[in-house]
C-alpha positions in Angstrom: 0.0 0.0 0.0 1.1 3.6 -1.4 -0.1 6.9 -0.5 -0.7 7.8 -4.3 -1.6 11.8 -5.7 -4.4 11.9 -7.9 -5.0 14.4 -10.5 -8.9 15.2 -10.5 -12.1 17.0 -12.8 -11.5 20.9 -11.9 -13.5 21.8 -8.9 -13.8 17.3 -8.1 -11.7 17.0 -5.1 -14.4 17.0 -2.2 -16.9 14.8 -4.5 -14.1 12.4 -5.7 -13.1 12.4 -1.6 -17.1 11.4 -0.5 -17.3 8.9 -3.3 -14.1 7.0 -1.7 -14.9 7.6 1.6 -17.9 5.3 0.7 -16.3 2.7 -1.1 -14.0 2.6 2.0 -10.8 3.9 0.6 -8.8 5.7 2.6 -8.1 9.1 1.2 -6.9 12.5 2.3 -7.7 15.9 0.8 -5.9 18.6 2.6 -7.7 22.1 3.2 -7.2 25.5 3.8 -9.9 28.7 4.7 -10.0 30.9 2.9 -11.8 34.6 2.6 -14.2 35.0 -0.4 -15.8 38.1 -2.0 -19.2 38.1 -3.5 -20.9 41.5 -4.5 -22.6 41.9 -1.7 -20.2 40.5 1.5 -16.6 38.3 2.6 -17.3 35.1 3.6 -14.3 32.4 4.5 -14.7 29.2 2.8 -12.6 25.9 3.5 -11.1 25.0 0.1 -9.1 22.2 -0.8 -5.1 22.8 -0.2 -3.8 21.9 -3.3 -6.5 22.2 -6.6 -7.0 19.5 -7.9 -5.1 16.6 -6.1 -6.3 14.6 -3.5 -4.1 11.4 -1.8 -4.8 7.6 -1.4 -3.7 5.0 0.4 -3.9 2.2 -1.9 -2.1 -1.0 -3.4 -2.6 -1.6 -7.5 -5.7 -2.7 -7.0 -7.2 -0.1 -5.4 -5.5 2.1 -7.7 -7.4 1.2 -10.8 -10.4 1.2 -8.3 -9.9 4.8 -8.2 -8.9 5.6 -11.2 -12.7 4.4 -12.3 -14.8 7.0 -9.5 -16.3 9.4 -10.9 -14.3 12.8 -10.7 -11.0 11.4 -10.8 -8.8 11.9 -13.9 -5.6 10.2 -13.3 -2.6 9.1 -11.2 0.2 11.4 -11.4 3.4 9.9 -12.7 6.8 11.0 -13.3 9.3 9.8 -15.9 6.5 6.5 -16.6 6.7 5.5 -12.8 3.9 6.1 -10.8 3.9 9.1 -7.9 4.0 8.2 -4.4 4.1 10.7 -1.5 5.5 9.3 1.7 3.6 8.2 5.3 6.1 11.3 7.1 4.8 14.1 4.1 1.1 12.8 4.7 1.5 13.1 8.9 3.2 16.8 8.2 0.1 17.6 6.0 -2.5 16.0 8.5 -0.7 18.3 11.1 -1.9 21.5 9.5 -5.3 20.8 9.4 -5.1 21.3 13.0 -5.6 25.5 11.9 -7.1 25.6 8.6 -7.2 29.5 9.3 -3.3 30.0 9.5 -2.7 28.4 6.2 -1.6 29.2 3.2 -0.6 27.6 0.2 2.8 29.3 -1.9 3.7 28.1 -5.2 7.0 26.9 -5.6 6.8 27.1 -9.3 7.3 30.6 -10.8 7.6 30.2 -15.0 11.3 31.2 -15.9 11.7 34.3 -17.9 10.8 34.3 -21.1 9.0 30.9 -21.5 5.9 31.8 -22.7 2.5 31.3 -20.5 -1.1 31.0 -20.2 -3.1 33.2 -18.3 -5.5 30.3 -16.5 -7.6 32.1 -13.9 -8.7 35.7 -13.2 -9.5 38.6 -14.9 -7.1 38.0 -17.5 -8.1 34.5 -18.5 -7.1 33.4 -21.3 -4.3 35.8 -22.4 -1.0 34.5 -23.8 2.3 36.5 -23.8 6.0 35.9 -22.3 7.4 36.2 -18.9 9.6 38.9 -18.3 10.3 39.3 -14.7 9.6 38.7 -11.2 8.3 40.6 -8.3 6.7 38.8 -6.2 4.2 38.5 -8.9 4.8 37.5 -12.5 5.1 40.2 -15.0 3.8 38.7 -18.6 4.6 40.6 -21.8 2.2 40.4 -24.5 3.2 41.4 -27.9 1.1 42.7 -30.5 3.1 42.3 -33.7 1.1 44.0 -35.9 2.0 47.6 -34.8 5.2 46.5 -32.7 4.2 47.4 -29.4 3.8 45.2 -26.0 1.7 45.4 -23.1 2.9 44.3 -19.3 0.0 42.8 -17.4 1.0 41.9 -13.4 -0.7 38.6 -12.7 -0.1 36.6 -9.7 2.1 33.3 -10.4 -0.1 30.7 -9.4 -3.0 31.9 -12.2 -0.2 31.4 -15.2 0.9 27.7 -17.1 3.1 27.0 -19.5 2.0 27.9 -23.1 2.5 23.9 -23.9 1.0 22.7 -21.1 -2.0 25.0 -20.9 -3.8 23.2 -23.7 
């Protein structure tokens, strides 16, 4: 038995969690609060940690079992061999549920400069350009050839994906 990371449907991760749950698999989804604005108030909402990827303890076949629920896409894999995150990471990340209000998730992955990127969330959704710096945000150029002139747009790291992979 491996804890194994699945990749999920956008927006799956709680649905794909009850649907194990009740096929008696034991599965972890790590969350977080955080506050929410609609038009009319701020409201915190608990949220999964990490979008999209939810952990279960599970031998092969238990693994296809999974792969069939409804909601879940895949098991992550790296290099053709299957993604496993240890019983010490999955104690440290049961530990921090303890405060859901004192957490927050950083990105570790901040596109180098000049690879070019996807705009996947926000305002600018959508948008395609290339990365030209870093401050504490990620600057993305976007280059309108036509008339040889660019436009900087400041969009937090986390909402941008690599041109290639973005599709």
């Amino acid at each position: 038995m491996h804890w194994r990371i699945f990749y999920t449907a956008p927006r799956a991760e709680t649905k794909a969690e009850e649907r194990l749950l009740g096929q008696g698999v034991e599965v972890f989804l790590p969350r977080c609060t955080t506050l929410r604005r609609w038009s009319d108030r701020m409201k915190k909402v608990t949220e999964p940690l990490f979008t999209s990827y939810l952990f279960a303890r599970v031998d092969e076949r238990g693994r296809m079992q999974v792969l069939q629920t409804p909601g879940v896409v895949r098991c992550l894999s790296f290099g053709g061999r299957l993604a496993s995150i240890s019983d010490d990471e999955i104690e440290r990340l049961r530990i921090t549920q303890r405060d859901l209000d004192r957490l927050t998730l950083h990105p570790t992955w901040v596109p180098p400069i000049g690879r070019e990127v996807v705009v996947k969330a926000g305002p600018f959704e959508g948008l395609r350009g290339d990365v030209i710096e870093h401050r504490g945000q990620c600057s993305v150029m976007v280059r309108v050839h036509a008339i040889k002139q660019a436009v900087r747009v400041q969009v937090p790291a986390e909402y941008v994906r690599e041109a290639e992979l973005a599709l």
